[in-house]
Backbone bond lengths (Angstrom), bond angles and torsions (degrees), N, CA, C in turn:
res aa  C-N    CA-C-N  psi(-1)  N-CA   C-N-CA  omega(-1)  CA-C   N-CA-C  phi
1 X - - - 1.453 - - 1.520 107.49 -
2 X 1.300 119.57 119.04 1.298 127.90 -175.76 1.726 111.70 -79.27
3 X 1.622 129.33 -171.02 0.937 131.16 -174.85 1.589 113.40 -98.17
4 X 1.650 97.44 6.66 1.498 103.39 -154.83 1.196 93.50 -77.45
5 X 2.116 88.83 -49.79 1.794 97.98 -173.82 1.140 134.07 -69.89
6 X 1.985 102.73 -32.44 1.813 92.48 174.29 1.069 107.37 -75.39
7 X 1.461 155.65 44.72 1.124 144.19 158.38 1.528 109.52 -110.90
8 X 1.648 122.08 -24.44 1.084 148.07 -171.57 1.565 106.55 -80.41
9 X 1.468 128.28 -30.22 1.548 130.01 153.94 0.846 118.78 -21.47
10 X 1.343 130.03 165.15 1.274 140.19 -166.80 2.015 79.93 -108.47
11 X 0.975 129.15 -78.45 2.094 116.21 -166.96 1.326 95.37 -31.42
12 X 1.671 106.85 -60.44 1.711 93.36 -147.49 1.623 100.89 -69.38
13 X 1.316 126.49 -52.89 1.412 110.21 175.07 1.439 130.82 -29.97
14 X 1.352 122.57 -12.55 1.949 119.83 -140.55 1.921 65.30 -108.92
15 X 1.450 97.29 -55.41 1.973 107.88 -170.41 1.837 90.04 -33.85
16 X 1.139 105.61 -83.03 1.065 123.99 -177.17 1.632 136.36 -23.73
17 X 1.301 105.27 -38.24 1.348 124.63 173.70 1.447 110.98 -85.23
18 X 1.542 123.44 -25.98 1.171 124.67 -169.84 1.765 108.38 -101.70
19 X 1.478 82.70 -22.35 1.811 86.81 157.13 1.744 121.26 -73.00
20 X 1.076 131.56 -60.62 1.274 136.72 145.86 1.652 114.13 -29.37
21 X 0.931 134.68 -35.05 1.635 113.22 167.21 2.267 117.09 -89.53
22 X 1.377 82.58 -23.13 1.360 92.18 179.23 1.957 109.56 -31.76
23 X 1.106 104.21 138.53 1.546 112.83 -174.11 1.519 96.25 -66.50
24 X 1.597 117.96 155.04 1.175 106.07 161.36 1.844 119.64 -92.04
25 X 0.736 130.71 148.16 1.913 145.51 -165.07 1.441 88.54 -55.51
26 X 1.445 105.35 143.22 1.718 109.27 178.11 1.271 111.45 -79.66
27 X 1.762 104.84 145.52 1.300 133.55 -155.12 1.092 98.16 -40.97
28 X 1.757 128.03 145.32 1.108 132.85 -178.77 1.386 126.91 64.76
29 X 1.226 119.68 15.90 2.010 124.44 170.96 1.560 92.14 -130.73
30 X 1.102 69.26 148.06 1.665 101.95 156.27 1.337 131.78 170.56
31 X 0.974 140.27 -176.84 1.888 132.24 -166.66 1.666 103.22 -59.97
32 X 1.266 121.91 -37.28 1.488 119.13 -170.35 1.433 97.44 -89.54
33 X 1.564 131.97 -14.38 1.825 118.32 139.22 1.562 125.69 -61.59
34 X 0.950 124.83 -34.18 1.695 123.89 -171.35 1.736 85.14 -96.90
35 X 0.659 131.89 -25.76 2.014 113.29 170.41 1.083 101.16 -75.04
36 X 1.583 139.57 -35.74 1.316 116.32 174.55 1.309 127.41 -105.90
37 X 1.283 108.05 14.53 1.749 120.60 143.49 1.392 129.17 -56.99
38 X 1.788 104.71 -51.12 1.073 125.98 165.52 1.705 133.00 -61.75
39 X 1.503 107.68 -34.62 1.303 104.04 163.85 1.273 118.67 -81.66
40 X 1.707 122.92 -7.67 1.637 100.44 -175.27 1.592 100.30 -121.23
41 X 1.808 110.94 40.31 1.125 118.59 132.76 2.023 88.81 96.98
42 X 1.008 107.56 14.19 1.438 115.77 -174.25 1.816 116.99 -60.55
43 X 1.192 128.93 96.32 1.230 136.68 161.64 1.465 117.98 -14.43
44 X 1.601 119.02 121.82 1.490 95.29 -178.43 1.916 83.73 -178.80
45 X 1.158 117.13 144.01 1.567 110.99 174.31 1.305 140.14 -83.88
46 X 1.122 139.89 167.97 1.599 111.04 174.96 1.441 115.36 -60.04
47 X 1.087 125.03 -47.07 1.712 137.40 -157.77 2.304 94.27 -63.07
48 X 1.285 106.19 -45.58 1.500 109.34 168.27 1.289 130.35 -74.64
49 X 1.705 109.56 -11.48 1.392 104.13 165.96 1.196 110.85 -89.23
50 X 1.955 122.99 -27.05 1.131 112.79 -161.02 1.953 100.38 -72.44
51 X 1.387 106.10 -31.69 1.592 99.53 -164.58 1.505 101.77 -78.24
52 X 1.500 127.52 5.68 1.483 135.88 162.32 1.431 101.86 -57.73
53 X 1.715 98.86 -73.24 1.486 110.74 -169.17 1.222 127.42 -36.39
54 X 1.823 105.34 -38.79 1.574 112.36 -176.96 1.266 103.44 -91.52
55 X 1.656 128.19 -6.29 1.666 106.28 172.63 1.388 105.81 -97.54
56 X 1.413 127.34 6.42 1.403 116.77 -155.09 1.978 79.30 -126.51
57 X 1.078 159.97 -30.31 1.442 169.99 130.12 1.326 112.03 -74.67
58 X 1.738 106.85 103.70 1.304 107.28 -164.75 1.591 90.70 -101.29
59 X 1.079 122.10 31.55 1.691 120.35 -179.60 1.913 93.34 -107.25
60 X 1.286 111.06 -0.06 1.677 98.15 179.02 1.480 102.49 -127.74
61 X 1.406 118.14 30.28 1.273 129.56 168.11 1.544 121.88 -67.13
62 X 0.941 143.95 85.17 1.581 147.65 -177.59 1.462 129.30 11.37
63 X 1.596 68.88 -67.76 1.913 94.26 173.60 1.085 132.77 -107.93
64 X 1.240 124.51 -17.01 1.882 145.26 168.73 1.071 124.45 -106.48
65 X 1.500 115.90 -16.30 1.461 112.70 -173.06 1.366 115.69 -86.27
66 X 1.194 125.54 -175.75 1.673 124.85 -162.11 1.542 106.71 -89.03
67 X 1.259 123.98 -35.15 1.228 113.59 155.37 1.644 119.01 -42.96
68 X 1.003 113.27 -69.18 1.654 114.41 -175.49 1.170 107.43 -59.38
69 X 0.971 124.07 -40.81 1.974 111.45 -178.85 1.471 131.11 -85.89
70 X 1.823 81.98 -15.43 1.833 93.53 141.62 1.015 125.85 -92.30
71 X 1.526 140.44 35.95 1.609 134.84 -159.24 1.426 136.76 -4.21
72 X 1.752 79.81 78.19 2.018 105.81 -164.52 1.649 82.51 -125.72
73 X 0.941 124.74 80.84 1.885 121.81 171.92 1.735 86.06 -87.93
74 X 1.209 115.76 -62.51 1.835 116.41 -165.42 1.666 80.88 -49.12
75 X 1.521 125.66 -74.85 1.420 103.04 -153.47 1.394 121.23 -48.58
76 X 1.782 117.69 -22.19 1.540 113.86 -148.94 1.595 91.87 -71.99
77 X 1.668 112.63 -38.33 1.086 125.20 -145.50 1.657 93.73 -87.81
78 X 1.568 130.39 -25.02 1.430 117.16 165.94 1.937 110.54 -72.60
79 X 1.096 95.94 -29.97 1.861 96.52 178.22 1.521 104.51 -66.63
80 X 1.704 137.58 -19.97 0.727 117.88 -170.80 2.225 107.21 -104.87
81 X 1.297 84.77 -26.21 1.914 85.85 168.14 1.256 90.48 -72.54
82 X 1.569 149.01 -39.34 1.498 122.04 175.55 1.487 121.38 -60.88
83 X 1.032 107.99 -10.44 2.029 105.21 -169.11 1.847 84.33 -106.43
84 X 1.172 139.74 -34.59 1.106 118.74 179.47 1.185 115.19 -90.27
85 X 1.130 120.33 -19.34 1.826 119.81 177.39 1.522 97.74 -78.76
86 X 1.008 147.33 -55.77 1.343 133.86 150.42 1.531 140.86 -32.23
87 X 1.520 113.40 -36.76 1.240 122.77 149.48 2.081 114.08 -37.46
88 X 1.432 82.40 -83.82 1.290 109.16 174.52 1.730 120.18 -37.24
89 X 1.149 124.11 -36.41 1.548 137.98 165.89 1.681 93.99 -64.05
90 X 1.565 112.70 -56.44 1.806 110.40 -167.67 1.480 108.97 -46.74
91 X 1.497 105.63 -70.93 1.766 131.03 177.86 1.742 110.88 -49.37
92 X 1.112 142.51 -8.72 1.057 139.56 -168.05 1.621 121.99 60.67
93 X 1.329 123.34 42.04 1.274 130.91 -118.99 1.860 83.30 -124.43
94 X 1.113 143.22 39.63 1.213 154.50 -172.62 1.825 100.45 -29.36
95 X 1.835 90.71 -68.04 1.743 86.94 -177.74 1.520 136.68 -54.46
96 X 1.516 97.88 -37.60 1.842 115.73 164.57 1.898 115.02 -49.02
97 X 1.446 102.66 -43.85 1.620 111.35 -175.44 1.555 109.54 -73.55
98 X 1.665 116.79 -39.90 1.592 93.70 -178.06 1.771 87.00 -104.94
99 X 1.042 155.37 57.24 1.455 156.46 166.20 2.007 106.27 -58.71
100 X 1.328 95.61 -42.79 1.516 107.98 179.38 1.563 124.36 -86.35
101 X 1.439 100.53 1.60 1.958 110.38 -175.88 1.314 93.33 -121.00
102 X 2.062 91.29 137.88 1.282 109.35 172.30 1.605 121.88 -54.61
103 X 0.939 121.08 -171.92 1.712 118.93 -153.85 2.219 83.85 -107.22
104 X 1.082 101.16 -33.00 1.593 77.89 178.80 1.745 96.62 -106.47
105 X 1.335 111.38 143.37 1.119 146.66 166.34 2.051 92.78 104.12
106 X 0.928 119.38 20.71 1.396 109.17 174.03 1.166 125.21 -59.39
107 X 1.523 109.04 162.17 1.829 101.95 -158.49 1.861 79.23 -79.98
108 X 1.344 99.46 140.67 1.452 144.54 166.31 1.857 105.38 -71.09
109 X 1.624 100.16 117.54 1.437 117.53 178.66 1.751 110.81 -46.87
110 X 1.311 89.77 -39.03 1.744 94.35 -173.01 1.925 101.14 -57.47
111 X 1.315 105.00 -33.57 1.785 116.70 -161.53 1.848 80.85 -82.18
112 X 1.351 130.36 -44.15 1.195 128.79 -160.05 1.609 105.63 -54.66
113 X 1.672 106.63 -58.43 1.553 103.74 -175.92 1.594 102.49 -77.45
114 X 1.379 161.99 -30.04 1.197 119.23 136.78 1.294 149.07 -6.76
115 X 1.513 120.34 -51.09 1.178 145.36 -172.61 1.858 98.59 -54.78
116 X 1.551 88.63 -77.10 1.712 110.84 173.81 1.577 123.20 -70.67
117 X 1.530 104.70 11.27 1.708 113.54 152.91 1.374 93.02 -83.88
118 X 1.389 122.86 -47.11 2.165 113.90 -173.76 1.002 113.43 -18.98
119 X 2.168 92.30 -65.99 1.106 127.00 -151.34 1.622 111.90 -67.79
120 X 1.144 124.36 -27.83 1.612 136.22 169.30 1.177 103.57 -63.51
121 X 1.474 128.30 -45.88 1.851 117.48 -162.56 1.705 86.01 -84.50
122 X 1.313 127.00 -9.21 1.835 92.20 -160.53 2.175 87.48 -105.98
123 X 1.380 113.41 8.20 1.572 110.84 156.73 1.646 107.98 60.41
124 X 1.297 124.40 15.87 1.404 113.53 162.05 1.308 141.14 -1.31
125 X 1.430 138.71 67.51 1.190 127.01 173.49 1.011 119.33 -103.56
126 X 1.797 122.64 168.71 1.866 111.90 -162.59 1.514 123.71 -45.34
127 X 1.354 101.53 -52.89 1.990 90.07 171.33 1.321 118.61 -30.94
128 X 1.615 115.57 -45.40 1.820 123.36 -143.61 1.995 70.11 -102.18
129 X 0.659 130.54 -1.26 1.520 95.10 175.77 1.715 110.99 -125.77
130 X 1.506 105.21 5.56 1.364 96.88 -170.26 1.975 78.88 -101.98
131 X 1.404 130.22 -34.92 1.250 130.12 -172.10 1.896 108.03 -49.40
132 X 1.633 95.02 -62.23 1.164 122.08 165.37 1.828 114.92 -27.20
133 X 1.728 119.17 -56.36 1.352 93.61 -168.15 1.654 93.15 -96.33
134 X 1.617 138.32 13.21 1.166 126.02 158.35 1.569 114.72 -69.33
135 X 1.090 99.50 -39.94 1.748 103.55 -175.93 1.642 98.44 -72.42
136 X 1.093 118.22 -40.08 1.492 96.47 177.29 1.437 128.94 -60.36
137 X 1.779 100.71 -51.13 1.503 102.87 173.23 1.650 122.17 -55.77
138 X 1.513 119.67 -25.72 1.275 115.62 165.13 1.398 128.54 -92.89
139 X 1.033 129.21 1.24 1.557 129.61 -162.60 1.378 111.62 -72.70
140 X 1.162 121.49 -19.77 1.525 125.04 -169.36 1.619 108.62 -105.12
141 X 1.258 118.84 0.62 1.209 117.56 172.20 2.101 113.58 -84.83
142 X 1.371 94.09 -12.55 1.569 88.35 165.03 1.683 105.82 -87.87
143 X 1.446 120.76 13.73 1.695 111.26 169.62 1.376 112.89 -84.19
144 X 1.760 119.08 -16.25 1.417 137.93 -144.57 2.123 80.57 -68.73
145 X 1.237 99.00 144.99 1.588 105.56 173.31 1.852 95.03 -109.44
146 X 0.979 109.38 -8.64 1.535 118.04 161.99 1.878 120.32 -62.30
147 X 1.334 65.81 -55.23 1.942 70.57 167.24 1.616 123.04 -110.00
148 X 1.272 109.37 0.65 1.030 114.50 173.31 2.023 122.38 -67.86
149 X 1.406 89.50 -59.08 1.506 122.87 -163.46 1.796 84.32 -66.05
150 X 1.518 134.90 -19.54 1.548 113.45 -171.51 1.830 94.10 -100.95
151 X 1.506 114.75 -2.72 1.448 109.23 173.97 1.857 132.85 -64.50
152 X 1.356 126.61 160.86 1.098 103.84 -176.40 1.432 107.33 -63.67
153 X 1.252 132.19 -155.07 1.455 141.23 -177.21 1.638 100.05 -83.06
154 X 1.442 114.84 -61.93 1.380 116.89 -168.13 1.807 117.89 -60.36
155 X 1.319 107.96 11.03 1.344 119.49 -133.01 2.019 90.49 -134.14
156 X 0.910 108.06 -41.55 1.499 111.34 -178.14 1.841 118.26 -69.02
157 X 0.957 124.26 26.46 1.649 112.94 175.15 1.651 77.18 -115.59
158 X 1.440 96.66 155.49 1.719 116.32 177.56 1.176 105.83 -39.38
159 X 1.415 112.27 -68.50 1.535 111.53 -163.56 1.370 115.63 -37.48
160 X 1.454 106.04 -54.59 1.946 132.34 -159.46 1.746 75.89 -71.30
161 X 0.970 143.75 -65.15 1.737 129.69 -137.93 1.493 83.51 -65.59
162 X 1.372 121.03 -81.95 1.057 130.69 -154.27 2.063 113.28 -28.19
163 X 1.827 92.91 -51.92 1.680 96.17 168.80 1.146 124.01 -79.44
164 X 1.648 134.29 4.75 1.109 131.27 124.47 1.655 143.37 -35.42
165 X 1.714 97.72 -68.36 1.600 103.92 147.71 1.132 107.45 -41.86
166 X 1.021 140.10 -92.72 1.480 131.73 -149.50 1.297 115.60 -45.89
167 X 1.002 128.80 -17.77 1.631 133.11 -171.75 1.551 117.63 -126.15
168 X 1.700 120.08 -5.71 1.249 138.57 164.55 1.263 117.07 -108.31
169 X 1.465 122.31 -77.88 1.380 110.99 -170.04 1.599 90.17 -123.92
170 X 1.424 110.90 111.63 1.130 127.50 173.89 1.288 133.06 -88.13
171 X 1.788 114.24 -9.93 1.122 126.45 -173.12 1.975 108.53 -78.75
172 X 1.532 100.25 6.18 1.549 112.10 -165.38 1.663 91.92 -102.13
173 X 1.260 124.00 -9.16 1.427 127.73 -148.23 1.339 93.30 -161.64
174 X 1.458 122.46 50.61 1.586 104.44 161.13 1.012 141.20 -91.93
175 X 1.475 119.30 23.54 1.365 120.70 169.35 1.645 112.12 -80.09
176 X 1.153 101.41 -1.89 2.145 107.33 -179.21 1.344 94.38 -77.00
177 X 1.885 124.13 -13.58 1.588 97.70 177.00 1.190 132.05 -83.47
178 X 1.611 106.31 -2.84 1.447 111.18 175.95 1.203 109.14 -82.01
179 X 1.355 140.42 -13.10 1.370 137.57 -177.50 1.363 129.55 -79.36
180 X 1.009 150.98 109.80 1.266 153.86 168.48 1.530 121.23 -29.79
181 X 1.111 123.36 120.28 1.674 124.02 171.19 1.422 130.03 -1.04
182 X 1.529 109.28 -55.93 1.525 107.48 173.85 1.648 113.95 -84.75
183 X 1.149 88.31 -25.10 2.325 86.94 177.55 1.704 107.40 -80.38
184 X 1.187 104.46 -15.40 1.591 99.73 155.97 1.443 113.36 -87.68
185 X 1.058 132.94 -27.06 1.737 138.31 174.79 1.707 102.42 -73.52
186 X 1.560 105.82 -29.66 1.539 93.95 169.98 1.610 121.99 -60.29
187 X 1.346 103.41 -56.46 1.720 123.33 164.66 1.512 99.28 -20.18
188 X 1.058 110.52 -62.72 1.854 116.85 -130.81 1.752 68.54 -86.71
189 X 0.804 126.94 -80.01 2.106 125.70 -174.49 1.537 88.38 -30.55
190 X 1.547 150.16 -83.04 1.132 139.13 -173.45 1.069 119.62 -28.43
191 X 1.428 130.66 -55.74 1.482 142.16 150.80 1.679 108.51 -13.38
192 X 1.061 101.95 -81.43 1.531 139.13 -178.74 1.515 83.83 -13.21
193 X 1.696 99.27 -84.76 1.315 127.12 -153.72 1.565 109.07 -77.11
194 X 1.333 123.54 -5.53 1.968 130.78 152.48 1.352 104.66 -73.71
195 X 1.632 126.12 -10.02 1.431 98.46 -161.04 1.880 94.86 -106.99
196 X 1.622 112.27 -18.95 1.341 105.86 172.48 1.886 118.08 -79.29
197 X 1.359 95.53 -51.70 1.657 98.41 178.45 1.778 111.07 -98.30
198 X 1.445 92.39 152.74 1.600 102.20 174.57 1.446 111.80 -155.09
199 X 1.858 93.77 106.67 1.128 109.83 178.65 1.578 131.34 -41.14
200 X 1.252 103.74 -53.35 1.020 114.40 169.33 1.525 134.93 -65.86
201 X 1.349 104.49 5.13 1.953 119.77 177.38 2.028 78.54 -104.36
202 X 1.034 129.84 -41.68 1.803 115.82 -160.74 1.511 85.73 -77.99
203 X 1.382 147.14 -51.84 1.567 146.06 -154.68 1.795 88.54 -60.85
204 X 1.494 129.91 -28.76 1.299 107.81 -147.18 1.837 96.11 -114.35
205 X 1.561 102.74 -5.64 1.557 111.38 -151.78 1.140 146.62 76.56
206 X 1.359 97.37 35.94 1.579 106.48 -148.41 1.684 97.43 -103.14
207 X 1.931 110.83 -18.93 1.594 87.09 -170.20 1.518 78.90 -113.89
208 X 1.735 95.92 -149.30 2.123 104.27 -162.71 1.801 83.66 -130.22
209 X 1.475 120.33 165.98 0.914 112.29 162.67 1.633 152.24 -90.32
210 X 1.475 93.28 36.84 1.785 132.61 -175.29 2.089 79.03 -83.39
211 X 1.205 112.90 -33.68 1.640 102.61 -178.43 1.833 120.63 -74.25
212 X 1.106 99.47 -36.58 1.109 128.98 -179.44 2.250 97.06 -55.30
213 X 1.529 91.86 -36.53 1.522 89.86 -150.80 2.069 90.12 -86.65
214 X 1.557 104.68 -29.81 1.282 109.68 145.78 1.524 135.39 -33.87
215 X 0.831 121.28 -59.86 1.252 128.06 165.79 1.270 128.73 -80.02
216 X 1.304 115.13 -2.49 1.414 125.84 163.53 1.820 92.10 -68.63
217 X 0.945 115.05 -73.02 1.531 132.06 -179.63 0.905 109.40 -0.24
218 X 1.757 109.55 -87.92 1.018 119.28 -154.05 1.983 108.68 -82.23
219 X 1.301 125.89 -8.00 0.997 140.41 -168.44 1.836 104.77 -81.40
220 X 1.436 108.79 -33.55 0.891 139.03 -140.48 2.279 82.81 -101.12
221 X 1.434 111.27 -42.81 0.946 111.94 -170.54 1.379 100.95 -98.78
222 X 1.337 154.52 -19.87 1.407 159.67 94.69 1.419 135.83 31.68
223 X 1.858 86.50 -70.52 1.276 108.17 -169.23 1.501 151.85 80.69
224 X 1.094 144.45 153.02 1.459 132.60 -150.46 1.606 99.63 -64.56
225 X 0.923 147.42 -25.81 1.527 135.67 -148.52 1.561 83.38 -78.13
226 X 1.794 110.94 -72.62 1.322 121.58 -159.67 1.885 110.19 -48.16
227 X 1.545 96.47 -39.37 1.801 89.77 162.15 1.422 128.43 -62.21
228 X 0.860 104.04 -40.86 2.131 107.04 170.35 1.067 85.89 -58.38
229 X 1.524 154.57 -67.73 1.458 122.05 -126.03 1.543 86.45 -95.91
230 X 1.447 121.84 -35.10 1.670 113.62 -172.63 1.726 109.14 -64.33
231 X 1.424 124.43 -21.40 1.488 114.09 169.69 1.515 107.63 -77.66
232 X 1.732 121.26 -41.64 1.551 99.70 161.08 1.010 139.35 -55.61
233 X 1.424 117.95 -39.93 2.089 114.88 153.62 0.899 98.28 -37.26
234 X 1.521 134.93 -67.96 1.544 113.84 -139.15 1.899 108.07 -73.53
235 X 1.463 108.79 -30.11 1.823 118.04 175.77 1.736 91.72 -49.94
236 X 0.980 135.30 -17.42 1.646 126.63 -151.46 1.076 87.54 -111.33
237 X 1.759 128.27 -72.21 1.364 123.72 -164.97 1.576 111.71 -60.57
238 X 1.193 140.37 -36.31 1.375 132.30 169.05 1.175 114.60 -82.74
239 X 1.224 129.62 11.18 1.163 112.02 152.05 1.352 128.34 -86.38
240 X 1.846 108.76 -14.73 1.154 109.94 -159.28 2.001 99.22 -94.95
241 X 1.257 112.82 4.21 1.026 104.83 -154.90 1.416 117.16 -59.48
242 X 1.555 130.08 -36.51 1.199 132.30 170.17 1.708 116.00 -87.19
243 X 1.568 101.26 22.60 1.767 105.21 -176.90 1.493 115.84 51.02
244 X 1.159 95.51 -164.68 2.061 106.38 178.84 2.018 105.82 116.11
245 X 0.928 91.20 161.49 1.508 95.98 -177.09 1.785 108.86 -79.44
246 X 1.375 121.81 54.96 1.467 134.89 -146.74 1.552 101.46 124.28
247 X 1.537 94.83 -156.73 2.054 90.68 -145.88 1.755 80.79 -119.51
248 X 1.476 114.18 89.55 2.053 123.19 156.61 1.973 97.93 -60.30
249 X 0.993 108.81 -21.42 1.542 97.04 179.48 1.837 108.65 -77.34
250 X 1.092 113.16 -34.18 1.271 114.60 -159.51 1.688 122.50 -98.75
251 X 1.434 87.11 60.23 1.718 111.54 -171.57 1.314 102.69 -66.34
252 X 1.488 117.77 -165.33 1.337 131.66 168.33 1.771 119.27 -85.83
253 X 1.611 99.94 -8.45 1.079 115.26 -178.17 1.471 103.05 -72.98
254 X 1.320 93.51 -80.67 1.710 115.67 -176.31 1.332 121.28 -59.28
255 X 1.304 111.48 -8.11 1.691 102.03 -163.90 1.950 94.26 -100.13
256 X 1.068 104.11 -9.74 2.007 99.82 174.61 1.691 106.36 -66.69
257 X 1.352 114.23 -71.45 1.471 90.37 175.13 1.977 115.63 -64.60
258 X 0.576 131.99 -33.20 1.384 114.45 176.17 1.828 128.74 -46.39
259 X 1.680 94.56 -55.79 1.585 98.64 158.44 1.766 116.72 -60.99
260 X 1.217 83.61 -36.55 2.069 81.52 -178.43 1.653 103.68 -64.31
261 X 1.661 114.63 -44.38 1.191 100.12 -168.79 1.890 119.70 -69.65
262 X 1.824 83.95 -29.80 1.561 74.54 -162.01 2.260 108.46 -87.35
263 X 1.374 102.84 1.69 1.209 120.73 -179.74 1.669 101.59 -88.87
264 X 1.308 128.03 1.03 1.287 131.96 158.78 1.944 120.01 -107.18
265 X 1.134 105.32 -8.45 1.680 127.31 158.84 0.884 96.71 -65.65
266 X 1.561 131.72 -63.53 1.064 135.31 -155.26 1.714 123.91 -43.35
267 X 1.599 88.80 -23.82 1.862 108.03 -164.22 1.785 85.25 -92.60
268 X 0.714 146.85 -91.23 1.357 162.61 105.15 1.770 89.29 115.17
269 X 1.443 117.80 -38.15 1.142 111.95 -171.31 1.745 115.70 -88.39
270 X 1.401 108.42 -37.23 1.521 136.34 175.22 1.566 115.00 -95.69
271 X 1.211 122.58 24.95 1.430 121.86 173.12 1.383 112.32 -151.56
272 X 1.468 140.05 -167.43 1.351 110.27 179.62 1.689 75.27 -123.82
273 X 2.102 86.37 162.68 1.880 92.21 174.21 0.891 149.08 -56.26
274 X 1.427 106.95 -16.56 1.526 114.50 175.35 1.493 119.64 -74.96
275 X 0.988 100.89 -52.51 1.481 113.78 158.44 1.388 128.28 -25.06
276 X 1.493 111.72 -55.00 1.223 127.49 175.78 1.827 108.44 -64.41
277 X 0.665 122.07 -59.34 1.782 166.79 -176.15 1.598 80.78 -27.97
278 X 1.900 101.75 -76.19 1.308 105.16 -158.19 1.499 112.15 -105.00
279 X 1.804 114.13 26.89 1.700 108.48 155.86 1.217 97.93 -99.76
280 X 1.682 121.73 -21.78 1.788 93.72 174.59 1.555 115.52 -74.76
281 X 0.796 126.60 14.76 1.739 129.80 -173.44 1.573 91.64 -108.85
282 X 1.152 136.64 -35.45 1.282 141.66 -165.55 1.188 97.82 -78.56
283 X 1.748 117.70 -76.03 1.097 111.02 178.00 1.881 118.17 -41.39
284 X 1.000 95.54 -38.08 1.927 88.31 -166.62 1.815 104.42 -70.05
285 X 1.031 117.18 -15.95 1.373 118.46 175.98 1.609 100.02 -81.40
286 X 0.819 117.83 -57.79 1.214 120.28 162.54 1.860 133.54 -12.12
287 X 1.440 86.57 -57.20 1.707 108.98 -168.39 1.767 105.81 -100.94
C-alpha cells in the first residue's frame, strides 16, 4: 500500500483536510513557547495549559484533530493526562498531577519527591520537553487499526506506523513540523527503544531479564541523552494510562512499583541486567 492510497481513504483524508484548514496558533506561540514557559518555572494553570496544548497540537483538538476523526477520544484524552502529568512532574506542580485521584489512596508526598528525583537525573531542557509532549500527544495514533490495517506489512506494529506517519503522511502528525531534525531523530530512537523493552510487561512480570539485557544494547548504542528523554516518556506515558486532567493512574498504589521499576532502569547502563531485573522484584516483595 503506497502513500498515494493511504492518503486517498476516506479517515485519513477527512484527518487531513481538517488539518489543512486548522487555524494557525497566534503569532508568537507555539509548543516550543509553552515548553519554555514551563522550564523557566513560568506560572500558568492547568485549565490554560490544557487549552495551549490543543491550540498549539492540533492532533488533540476535540473535534478536528486526528484523534477525533479517528475515533480515539480514550486515546486523545490519555495523550493529554500524558502531556499534563508530565508538565506537572517538570513545574513541581504536585496539586495539578494528582487533581484527578480520590483523596484516599493519593499519591503520597514522600512517592511525590521520588517521582521529581527521575525527573532531575533525566535534565529536561526546552528541546527535551517540547519533543517530549509532541511524542506524547502523538504516540497512540500508530494504535489506530484505521490507519493501521491501510499500512504496508512491515509498517503496522505501533511503533513502525507511527514512524511511518512521521516520514509519509505527515499531515496526520503535524506537530513533528515544529521540531528540528535531531528531536525528530530522538522520536524515531524512542520508537526504536518502545519496540525492544516494555515497561509495562517488567511492572507486571510479564518479561525475563534476557529484556533487560536488550535494552542494555540498544541504550548502550544510543546513549545517555536518548535514555533521559526515553525514562521521561515513559514518567508521561504511565501516567496517562487511566487518563484524567493529571495522572488518576498515579496513586499511592501504583506509583511504588513504577518508581521501583523505573528507578532500577535507571542502573541499567552501569550495572549488569540481571541484577537490575532481580532488585526490582526484591524490592517489590519488599514493599
Amino acid at each position: 500500500v503506497d502513500t498515494g492510497k493511504l492518503q486517498d481513504t476516506e479517515e485519513l483524508k477527512a484527518v487531513e483536510s481538517a488539518e489543512q484548514e486548522e487555524p494557525e496558533p497566534s503569532p508568537g506561540f507555539s509548543i516550543a513557547d509553552l515548553a519554555w514557559q514551563l522550564t523557566t518555572n513560568h506560572s500558568m494553570s492547568q485549565d490554560d495549559i490544557l487549552t495551549k496544548l490543543r491550540e498549539a497540537m492540533p492532533e488533540l483538538d476535540p473535534t478536528r484533530g486526528s484523534h477525533a476523526l479517528l475515533s480515539q477520544a480514550g486515546e486523545r484524552e490519555r495523550s493529554e493526562s500524558a502531556c499534563l502529568s508530565v508538565i506537572a512532574l517538570v513545574s513541581n506542580s504536585f496539586e495539578d498531577f494528582t487533581k484527578p485521584q480520590a483523596e484516599k489512596g493519593r499519591l503520597q508526598q514522600i512517592q511525590w519527591r521520588r517521582l521529581r528525583k527521575i525527573v532531575e537525573w533525566c535534565q529536561p531542557e526546552v528541546t527535551e520537553m517540547h519533543t517530549v509532549l509532541v511524542l506524547l500527544a502523538i504516540r497512540s495514533l500508530g494504535k489506530s487499526k484505521r490507519i493501521t490495517q491501510q499500512l504496508p506489512a512491515h509498517a503496522r506494529r505501533p511503533e513502525q506506523a507511527l514512524a511511518y506517519l512521521m516520514k509519509n503522511v505527515k499531515n496526520v502528525v503535524p506537530s513533528i513540523n515544529g521540531l528540528s531534525e535531531e528531536a525528530q531523530d530522538l522520536i524515531f530512537n524512542i520508537l526504536e527503544v518502545n519496540e525492544v523493552f516494555n515497561l509495562a510487561q517488567m511492572l507486571q512480570g510479564e518479561n525475563v531479564a534476557g529484556s533487560l539485557l536488550q535494552l542494555q544494547g540498544i541504550i548502550a548504542d544510543k546513549g545517555p541523552e536518548v535514555f533521559r528523554f526515553y525514562i521521561l516518556f515513559l514518567l508521561g506515558f504511565v501516567s496517562s494510562l487511566a487518563g484524567g486532567n493529571g495522572s488518576r493512574f498515579m496513586n499511592s498504589n501504583n506509583a511504588e512499583a513504577v518508581i521501583t521499576g523505573i528507578q532500577c532502569l535507571m542502573h541499567v547502563l552501569d550495572s549488569k541486567p540481571a541484577g537490575c531485573y532481580w532488585t526490582f522484584f526484591m524490592r517489590r516483595a519488599e514493599q
